[in-house]
DOGU-58624 format. One record per residue: residue in one letter; x, y, z of N, C-alpha, C in turn; residue number from 1. Coordinates in steps of 0.1 Angstrom, whole numbers. Each point is the difference from the previous one (the first is absolute). Last residue first. Layout:
<pt><type>A</type><n_X>X</n_X><n_Y>Y</n_Y><n_Z>Z</n_Z><ca_X>X</ca_X><ca_Y>Y</ca_Y><ca_Z>Z</ca_Z><c_X>X</c_X><c_Y>Y</c_Y><c_Z>Z</c_Z><seq>NUM</seq></pt>
...
This chain:
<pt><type>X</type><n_X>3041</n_X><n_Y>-356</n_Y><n_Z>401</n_Z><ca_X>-3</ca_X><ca_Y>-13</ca_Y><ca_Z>5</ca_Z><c_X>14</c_X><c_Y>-5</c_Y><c_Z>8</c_Z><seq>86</seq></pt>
<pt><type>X</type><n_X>-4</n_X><n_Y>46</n_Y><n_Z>-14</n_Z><ca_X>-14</ca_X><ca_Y>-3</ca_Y><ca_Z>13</ca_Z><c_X>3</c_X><c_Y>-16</c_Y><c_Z>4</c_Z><seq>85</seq></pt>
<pt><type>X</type><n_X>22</n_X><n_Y>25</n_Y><n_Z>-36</n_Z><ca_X>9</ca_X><ca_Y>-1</ca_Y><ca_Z>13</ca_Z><c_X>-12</c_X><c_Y>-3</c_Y><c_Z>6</c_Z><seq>84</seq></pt>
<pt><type>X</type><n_X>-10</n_X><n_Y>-11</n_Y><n_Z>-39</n_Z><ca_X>15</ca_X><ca_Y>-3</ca_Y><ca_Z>-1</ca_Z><c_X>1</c_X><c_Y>1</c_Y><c_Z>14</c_Z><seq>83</seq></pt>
<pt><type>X</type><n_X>-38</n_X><n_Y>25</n_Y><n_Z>-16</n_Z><ca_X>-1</ca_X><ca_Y>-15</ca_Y><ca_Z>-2</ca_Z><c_X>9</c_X><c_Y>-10</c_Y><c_Z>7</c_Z><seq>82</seq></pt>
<pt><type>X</type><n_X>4</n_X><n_Y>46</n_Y><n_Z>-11</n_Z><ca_X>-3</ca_X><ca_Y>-3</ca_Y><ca_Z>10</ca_Z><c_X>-3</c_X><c_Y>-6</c_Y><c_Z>11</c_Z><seq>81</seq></pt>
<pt><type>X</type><n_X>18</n_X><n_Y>0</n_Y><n_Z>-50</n_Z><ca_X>9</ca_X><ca_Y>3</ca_Y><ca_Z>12</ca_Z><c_X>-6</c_X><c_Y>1</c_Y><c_Z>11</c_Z><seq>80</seq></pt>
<pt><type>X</type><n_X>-27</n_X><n_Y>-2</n_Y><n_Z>-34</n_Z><ca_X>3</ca_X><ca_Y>-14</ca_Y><ca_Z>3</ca_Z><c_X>14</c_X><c_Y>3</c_Y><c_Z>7</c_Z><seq>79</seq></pt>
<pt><type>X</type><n_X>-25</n_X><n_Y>36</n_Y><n_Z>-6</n_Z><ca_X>-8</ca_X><ca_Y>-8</ca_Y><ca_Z>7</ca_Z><c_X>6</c_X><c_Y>-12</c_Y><c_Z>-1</c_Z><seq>78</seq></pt>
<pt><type>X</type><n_X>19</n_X><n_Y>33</n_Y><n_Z>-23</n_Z><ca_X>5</ca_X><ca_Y>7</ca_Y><ca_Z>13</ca_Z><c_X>-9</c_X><c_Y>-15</c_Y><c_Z>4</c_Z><seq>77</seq></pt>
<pt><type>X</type><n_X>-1</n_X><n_Y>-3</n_Y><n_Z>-39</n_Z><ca_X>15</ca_X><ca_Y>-5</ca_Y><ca_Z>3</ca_Z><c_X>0</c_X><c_Y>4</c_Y><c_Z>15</c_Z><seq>76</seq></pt>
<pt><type>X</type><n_X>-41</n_X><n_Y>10</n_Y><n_Z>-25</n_Z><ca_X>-1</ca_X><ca_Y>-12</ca_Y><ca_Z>4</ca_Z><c_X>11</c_X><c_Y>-3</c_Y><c_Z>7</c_Z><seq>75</seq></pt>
<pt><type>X</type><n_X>-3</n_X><n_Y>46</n_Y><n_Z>-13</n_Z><ca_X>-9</ca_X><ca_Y>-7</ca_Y><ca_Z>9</ca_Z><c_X>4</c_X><c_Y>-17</c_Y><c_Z>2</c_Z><seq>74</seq></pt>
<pt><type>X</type><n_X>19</n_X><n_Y>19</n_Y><n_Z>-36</n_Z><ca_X>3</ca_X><ca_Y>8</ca_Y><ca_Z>10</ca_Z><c_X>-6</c_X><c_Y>-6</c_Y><c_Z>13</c_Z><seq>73</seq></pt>
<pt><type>X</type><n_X>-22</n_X><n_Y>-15</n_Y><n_Z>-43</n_Z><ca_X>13</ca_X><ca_Y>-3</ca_Y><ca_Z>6</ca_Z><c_X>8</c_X><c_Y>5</c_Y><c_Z>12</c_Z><seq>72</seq></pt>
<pt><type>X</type><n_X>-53</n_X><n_Y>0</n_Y><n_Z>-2</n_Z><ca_X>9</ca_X><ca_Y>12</ca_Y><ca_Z>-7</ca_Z><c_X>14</c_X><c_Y>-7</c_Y><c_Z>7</c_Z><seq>71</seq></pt>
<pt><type>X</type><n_X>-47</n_X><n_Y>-31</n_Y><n_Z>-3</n_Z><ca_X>11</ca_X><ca_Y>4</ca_Y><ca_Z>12</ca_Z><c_X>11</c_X><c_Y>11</c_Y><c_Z>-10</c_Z><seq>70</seq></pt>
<pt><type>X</type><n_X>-49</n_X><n_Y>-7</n_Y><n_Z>-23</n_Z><ca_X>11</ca_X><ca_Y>-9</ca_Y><ca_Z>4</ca_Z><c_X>9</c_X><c_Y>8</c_Y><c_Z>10</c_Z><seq>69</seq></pt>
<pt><type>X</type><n_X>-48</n_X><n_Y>-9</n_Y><n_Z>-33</n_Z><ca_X>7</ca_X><ca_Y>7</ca_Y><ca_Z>9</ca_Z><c_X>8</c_X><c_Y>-11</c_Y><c_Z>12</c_Z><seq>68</seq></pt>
<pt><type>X</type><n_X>-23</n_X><n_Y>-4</n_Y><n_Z>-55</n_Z><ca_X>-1</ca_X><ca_Y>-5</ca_Y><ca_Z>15</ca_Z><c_X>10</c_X><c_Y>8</c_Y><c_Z>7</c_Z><seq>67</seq></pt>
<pt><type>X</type><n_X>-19</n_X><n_Y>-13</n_Y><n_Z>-54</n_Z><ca_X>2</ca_X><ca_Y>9</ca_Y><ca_Z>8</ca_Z><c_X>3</c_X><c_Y>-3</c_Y><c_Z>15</c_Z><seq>66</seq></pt>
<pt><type>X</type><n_X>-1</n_X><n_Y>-22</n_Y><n_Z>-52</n_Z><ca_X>-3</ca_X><ca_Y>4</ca_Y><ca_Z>11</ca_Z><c_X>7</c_X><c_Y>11</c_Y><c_Z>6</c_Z><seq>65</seq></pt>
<pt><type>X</type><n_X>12</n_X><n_Y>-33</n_Y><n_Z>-36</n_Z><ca_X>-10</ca_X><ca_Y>12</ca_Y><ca_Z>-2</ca_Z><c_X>-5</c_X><c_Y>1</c_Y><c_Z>8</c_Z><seq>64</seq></pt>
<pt><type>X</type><n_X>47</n_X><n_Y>-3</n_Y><n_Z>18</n_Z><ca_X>-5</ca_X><ca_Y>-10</ca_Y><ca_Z>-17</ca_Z><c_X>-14</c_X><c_Y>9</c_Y><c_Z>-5</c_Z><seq>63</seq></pt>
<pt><type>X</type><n_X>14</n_X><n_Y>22</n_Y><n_Z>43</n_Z><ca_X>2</ca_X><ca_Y>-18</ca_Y><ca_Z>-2</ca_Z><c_X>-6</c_X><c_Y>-6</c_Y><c_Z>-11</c_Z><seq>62</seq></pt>
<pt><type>X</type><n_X>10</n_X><n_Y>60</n_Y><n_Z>18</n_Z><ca_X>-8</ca_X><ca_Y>-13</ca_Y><ca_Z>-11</ca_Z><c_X>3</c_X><c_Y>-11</c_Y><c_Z>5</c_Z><seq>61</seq></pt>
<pt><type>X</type><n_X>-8</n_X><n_Y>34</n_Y><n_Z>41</n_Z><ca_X>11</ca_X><ca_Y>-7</ca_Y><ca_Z>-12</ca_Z><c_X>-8</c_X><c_Y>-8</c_Y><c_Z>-13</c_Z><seq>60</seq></pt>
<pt><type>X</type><n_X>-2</n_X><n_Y>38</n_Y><n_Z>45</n_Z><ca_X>-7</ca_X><ca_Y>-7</ca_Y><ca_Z>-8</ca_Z><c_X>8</c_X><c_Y>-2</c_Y><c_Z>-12</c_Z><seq>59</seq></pt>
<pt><type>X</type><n_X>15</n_X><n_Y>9</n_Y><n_Z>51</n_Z><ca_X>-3</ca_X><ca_Y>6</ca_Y><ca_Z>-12</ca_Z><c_X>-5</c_X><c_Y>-10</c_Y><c_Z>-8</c_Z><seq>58</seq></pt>
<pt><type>X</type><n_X>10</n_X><n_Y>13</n_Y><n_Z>59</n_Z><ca_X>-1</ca_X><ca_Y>-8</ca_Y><ca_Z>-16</ca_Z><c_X>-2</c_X><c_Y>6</c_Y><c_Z>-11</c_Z><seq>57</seq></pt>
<pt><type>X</type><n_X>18</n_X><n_Y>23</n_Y><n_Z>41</n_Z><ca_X>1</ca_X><ca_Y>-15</ca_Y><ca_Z>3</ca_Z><c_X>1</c_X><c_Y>-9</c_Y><c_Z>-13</c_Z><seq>56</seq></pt>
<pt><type>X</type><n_X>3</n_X><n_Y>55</n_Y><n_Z>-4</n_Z><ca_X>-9</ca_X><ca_Y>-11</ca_Y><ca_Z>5</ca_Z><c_X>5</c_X><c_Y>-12</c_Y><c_Z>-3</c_Z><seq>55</seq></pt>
<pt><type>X</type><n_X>14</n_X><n_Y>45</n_Y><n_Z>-17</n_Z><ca_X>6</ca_X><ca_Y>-1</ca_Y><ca_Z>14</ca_Z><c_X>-12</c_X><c_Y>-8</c_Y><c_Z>8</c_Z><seq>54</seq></pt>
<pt><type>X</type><n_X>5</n_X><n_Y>4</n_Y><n_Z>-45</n_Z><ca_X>9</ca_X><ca_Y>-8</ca_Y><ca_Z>-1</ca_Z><c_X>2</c_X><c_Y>1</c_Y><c_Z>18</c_Z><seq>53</seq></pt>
<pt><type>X</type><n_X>-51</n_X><n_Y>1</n_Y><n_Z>-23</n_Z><ca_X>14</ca_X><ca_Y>6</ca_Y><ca_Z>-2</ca_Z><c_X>11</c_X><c_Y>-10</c_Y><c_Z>5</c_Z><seq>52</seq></pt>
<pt><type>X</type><n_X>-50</n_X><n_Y>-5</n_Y><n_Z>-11</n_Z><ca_X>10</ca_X><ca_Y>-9</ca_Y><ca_Z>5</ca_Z><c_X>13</c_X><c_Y>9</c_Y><c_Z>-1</c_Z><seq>51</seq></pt>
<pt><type>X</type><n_X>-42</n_X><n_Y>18</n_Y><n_Z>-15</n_Z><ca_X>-5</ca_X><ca_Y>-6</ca_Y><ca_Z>17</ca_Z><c_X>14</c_X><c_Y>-4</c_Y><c_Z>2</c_Z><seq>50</seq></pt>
<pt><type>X</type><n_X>-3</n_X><n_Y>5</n_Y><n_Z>-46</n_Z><ca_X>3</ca_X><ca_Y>14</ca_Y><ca_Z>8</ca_Z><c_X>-3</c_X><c_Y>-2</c_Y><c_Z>12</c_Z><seq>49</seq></pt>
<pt><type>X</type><n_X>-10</n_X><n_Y>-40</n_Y><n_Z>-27</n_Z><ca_X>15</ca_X><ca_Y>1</ca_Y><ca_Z>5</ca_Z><c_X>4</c_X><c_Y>17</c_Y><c_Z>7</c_Z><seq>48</seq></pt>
<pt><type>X</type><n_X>-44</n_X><n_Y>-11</n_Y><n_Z>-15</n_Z><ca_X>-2</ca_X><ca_Y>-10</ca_Y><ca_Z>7</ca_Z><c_X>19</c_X><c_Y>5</c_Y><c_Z>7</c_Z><seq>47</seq></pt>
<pt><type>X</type><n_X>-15</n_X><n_Y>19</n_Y><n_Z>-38</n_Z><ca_X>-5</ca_X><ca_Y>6</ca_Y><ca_Z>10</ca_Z><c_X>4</c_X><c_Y>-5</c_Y><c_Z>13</c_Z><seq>46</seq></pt>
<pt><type>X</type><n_X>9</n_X><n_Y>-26</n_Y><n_Z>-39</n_Z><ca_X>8</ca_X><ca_Y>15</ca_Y><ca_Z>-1</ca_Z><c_X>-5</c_X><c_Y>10</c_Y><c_Z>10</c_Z><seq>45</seq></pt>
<pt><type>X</type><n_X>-27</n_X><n_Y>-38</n_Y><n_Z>-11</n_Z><ca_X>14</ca_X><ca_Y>-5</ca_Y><ca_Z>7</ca_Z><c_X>12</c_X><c_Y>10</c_Y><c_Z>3</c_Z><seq>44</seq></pt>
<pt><type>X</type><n_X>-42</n_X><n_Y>12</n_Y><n_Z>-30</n_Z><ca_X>-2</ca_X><ca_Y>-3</ca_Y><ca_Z>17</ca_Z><c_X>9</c_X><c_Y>-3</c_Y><c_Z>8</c_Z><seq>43</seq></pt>
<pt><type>X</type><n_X>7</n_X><n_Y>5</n_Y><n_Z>-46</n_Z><ca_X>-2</ca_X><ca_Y>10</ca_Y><ca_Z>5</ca_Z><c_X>-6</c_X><c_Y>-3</c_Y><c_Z>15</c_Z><seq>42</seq></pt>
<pt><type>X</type><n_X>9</n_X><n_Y>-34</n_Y><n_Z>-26</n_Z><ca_X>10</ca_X><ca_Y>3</ca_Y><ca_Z>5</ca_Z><c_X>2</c_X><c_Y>15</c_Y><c_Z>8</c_Z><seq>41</seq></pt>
<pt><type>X</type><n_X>-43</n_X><n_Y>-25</n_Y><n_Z>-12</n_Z><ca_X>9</ca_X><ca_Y>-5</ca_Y><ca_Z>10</ca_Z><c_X>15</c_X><c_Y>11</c_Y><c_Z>0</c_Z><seq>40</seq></pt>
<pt><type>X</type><n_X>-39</n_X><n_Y>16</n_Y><n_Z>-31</n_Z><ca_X>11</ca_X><ca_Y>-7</ca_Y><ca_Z>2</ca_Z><c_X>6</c_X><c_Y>-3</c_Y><c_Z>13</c_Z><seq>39</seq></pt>
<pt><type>X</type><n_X>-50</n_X><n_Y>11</n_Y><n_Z>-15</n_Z><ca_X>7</ca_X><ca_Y>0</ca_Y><ca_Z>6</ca_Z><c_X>11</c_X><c_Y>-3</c_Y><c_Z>2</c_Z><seq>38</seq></pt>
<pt><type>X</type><n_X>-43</n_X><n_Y>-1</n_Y><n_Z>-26</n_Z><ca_X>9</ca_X><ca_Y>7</ca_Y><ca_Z>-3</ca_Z><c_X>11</c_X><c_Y>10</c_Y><c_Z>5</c_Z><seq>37</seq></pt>
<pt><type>X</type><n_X>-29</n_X><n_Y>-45</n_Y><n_Z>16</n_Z><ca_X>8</ca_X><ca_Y>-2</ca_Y><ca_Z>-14</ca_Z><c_X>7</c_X><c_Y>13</c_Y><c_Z>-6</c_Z><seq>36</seq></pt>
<pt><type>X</type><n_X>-14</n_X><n_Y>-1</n_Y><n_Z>50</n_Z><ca_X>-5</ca_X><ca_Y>-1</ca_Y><ca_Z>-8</ca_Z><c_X>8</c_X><c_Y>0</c_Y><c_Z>-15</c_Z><seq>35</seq></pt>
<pt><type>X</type><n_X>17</n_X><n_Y>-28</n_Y><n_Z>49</n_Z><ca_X>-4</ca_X><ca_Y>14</ca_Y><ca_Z>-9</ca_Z><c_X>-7</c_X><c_Y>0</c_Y><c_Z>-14</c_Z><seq>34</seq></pt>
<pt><type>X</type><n_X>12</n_X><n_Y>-40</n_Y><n_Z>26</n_Z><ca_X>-6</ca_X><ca_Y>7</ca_Y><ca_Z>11</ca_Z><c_X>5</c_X><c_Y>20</c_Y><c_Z>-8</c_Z><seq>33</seq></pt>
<pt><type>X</type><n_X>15</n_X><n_Y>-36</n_Y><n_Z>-22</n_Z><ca_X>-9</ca_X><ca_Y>-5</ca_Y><ca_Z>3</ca_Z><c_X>-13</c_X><c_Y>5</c_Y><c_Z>7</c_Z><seq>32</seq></pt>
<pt><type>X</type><n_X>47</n_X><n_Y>7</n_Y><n_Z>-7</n_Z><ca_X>-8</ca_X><ca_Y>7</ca_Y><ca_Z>-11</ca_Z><c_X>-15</c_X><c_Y>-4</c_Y><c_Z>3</c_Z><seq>31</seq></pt>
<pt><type>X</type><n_X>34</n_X><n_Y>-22</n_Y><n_Z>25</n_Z><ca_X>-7</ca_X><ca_Y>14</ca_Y><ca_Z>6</ca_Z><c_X>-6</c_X><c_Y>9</c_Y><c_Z>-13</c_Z><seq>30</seq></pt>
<pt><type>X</type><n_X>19</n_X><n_Y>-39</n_Y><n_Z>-11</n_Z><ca_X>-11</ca_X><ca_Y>-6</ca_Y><ca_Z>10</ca_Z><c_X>-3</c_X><c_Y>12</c_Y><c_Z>7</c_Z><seq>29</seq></pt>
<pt><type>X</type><n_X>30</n_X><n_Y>-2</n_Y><n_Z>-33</n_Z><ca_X>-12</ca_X><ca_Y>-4</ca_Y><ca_Z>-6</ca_Z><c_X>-13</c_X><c_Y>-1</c_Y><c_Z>12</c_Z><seq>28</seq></pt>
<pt><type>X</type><n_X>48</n_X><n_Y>9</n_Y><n_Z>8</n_Z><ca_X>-5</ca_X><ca_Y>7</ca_Y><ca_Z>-4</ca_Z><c_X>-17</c_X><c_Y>1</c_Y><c_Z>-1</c_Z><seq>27</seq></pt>
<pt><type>X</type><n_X>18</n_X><n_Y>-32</n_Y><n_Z>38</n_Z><ca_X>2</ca_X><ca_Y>0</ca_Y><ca_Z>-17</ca_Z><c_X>-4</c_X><c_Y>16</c_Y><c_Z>-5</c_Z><seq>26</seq></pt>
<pt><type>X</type><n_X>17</n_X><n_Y>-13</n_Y><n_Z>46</n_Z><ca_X>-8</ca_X><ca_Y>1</ca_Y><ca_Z>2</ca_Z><c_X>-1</c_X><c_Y>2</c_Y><c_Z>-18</c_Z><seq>25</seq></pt>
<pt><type>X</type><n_X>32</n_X><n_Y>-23</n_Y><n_Z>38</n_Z><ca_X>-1</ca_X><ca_Y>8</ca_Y><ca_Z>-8</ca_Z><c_X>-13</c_X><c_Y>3</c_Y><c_Z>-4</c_Z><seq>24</seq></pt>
<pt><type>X</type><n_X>-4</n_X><n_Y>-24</n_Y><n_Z>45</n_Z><ca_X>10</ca_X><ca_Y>-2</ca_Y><ca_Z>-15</ca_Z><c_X>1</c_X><c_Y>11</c_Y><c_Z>-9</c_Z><seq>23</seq></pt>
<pt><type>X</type><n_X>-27</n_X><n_Y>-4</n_Y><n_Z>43</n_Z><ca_X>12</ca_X><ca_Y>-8</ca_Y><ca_Z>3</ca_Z><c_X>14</c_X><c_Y>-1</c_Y><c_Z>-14</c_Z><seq>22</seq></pt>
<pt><type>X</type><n_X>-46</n_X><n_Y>41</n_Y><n_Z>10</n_Z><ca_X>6</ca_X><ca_Y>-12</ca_Y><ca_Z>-6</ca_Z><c_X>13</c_X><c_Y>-6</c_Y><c_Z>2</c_Z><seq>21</seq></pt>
<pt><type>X</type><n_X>-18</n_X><n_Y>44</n_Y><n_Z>20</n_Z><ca_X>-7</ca_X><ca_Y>-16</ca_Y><ca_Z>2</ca_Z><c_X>2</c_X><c_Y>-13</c_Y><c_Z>-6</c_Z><seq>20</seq></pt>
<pt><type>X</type><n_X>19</n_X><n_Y>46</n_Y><n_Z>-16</n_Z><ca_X>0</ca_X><ca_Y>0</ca_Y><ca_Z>11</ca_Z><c_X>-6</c_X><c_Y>-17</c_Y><c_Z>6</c_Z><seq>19</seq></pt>
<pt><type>X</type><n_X>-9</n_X><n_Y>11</n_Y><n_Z>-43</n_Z><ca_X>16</ca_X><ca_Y>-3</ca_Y><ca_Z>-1</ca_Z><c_X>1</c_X><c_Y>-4</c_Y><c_Z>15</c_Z><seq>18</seq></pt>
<pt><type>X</type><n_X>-41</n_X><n_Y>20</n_Y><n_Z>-1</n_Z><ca_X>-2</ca_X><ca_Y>-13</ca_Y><ca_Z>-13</ca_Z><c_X>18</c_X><c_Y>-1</c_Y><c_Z>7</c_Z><seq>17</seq></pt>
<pt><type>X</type><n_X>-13</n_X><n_Y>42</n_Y><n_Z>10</n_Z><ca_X>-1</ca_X><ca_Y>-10</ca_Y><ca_Z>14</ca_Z><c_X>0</c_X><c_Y>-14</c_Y><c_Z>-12</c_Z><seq>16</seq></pt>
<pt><type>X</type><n_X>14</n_X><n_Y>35</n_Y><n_Z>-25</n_Z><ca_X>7</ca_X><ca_Y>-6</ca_Y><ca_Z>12</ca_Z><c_X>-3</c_X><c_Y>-8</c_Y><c_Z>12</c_Z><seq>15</seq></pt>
<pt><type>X</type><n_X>-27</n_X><n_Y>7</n_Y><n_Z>-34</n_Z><ca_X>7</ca_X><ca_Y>-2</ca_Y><ca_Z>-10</ca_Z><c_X>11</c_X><c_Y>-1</c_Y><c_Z>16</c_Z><seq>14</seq></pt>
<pt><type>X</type><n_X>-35</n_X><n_Y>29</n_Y><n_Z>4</n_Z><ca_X>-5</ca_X><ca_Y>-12</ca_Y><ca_Z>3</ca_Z><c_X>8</c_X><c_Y>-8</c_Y><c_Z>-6</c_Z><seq>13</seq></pt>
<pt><type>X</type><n_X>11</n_X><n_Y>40</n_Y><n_Z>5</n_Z><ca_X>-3</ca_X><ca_Y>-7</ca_Y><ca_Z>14</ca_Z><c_X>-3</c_X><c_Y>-14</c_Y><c_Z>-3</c_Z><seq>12</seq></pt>
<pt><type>X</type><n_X>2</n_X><n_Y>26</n_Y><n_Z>-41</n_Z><ca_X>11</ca_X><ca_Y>-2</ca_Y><ca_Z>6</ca_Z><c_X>5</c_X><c_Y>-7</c_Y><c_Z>15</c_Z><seq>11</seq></pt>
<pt><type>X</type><n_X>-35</n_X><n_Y>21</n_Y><n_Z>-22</n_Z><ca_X>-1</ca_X><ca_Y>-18</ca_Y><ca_Z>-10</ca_Z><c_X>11</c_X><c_Y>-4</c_Y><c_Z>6</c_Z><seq>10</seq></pt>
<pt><type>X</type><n_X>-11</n_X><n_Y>45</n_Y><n_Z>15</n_Z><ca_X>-9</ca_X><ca_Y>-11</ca_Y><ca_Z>5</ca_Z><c_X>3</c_X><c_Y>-12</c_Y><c_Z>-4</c_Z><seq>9</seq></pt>
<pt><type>X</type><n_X>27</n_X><n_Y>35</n_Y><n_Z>-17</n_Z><ca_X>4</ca_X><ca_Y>-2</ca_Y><ca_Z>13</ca_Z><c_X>-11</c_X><c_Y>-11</c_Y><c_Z>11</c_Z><seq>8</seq></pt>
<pt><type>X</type><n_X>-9</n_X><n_Y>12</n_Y><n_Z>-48</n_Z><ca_X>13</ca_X><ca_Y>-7</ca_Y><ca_Z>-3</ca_Z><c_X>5</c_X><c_Y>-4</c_Y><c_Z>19</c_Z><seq>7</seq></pt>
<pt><type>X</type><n_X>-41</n_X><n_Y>33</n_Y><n_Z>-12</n_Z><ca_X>0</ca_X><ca_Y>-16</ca_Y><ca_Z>0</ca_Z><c_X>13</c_X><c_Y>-9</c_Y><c_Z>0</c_Z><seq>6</seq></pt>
<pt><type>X</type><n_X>11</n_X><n_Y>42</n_Y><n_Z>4</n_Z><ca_X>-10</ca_X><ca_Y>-1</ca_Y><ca_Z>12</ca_Z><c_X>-5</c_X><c_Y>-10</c_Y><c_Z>2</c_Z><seq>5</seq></pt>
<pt><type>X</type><n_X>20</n_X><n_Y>17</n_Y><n_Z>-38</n_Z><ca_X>10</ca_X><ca_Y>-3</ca_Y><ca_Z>10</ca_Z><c_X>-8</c_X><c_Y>-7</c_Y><c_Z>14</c_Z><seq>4</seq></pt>
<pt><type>X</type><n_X>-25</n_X><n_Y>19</n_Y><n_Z>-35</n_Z><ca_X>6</ca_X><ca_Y>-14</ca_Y><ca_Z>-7</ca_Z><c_X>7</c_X><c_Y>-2</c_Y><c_Z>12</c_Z><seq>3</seq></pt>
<pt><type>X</type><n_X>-39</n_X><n_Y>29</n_Y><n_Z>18</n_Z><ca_X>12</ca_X><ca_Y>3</ca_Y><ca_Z>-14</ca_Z><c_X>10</c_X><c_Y>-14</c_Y><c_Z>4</c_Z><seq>2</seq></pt>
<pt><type>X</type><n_X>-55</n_X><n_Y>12</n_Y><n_Z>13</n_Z><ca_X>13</ca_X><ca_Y>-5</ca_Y><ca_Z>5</ca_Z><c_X>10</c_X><c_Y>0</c_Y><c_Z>-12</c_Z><seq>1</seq></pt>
């Protein structure tokens, strides 16, 4: 299996972590769940080529964390939605 190949597995698992979690998600805390000669950031760098710009969400830093979020664009059209429904 070539490096990319593991980086795209450490990677599922690193978004479903952020994905499920209510809160940011700590650096330190998905290093956790990779092997020590594994940089997170190299995984999180895979993790964002899933998130382009013609999708809903995108993956954001928050302080040292991580967590997926409403793509501004997105959010303004949904809280105008918001607006005329109520």
């Amino acid at each position: 299996m070539s490096n990319f190949d593991l980086l795209v597995e450490y990677a599922a698992t690193l978004e479903a972590l952020v994905f499920a979690s209510d809160k940011p998600v700590r650096e330190r805390e998905l290093q956790h769940h990779l092997p020590s000669d594994v940089n997170v950031e190299d995984v999180i760098s895979v993790v964002m080529q899933r998130y382009d710009a013609s999708g809903g969400v995108e993956l954001c830093r928050v302080e040292d964390g991580w967590a997926f979020r409403t793509r501004p664009a997105v959010a303004e059209r949904l809280q105008q939605y918001k607006t005329t429904r109520l």
